[in-house]
C-alpha positions as CSV (number, residue, x, y, z in Angstrom):
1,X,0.0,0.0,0.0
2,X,1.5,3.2,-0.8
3,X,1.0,6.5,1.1
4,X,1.2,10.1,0.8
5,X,4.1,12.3,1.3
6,X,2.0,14.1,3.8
7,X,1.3,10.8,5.2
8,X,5.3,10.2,5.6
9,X,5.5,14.2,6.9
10,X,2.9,13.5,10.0
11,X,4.5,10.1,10.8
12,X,8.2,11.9,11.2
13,X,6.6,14.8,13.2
14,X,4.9,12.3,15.4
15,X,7.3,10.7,16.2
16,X,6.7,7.1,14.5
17,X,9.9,4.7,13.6
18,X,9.4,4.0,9.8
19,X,10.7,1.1,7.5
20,X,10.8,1.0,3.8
21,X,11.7,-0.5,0.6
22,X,12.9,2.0,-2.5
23,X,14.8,0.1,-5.6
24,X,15.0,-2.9,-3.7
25,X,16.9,-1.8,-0.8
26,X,15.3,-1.2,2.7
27,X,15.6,2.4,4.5
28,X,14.6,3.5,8.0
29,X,13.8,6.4,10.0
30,X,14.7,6.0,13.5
31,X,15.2,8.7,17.0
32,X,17.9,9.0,19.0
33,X,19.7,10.8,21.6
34,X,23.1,11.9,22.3
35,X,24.9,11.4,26.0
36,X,24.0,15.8,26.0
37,X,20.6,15.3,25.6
38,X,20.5,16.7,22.3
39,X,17.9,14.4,20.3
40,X,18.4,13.9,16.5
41,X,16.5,12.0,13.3
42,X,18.8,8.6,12.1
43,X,18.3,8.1,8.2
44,X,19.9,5.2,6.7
45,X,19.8,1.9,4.5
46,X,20.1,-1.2,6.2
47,X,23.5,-2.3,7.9
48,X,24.8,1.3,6.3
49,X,25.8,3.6,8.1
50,X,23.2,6.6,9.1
51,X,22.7,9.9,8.9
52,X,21.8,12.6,11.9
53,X,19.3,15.1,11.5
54,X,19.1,17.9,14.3
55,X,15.8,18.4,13.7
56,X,12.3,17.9,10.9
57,X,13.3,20.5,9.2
58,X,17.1,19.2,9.0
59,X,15.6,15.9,8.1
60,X,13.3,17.2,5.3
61,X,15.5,19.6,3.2
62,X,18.6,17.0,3.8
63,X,17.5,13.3,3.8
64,X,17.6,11.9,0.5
65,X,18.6,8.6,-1.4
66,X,21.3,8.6,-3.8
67,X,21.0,12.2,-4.1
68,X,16.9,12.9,-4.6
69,X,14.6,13.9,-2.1
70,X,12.2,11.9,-0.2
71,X,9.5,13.9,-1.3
72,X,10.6,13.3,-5.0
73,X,10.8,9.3,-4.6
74,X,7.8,8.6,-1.8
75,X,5.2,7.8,-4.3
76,X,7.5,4.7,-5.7
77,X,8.4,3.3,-1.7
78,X,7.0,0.1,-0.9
79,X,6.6,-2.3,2.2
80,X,6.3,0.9,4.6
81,X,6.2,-0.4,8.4
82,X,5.4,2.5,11.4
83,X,5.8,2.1,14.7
C-alpha cells in the first residue's frame, strides 16, 4: 500500500519509527539521543551507516537517497512499516 508524502511528513513529526523498501533496498527512520541530551533524526539503509538530522526540518531539506529527495521518490516506496 503506498501512502502520501503528507502521510510520511505527520508520521516523522509524530514521532513514528518508519521502515521502507525503495529500488530494492530497505531504509529507516529511527530517533535517538546523544549522552547531551540533544535528540536527532537517524536516516539510513540497512546495515549502512546513518545519517543525523538535528531536527524535521534538517531531516526534510537534507535526507535523501542517492541524491533525490524523499518527497521526489515517496510515491515509488513500498513495504512501509510504522511504529
Amino acid at each position: 500500500m503506498n501512502h502520501n508524502f503528507e502521510e510520511f511528513k505527520n508520521w516523522i513529526t509524530s514521532g513514528n519509527e518508519i521502515e521502507f523498501s525503495y529500488q530494492g533496498k530497505r531504509y529507516s527512520v529511527t530517533y535517538g539521543g546523544k549522552e547531551n541530551g540533544e535528540e536527532y533524526i537517524s536516516f539510513c539503509e540497512f546495515y549502512k551507516p546513518d545519517m543525523e538530522f538535528v531536527d524535521y526540518n534538517d531531516f526534510m531539506k537534507n535526507a535523501k537517497i542517492g541524491g533525490v529527495s524523499l518527497s521526489k521518490i515517496w510515491r515509488n516506496v513500498e513495504d512501509i512499516n510504522i511504529f
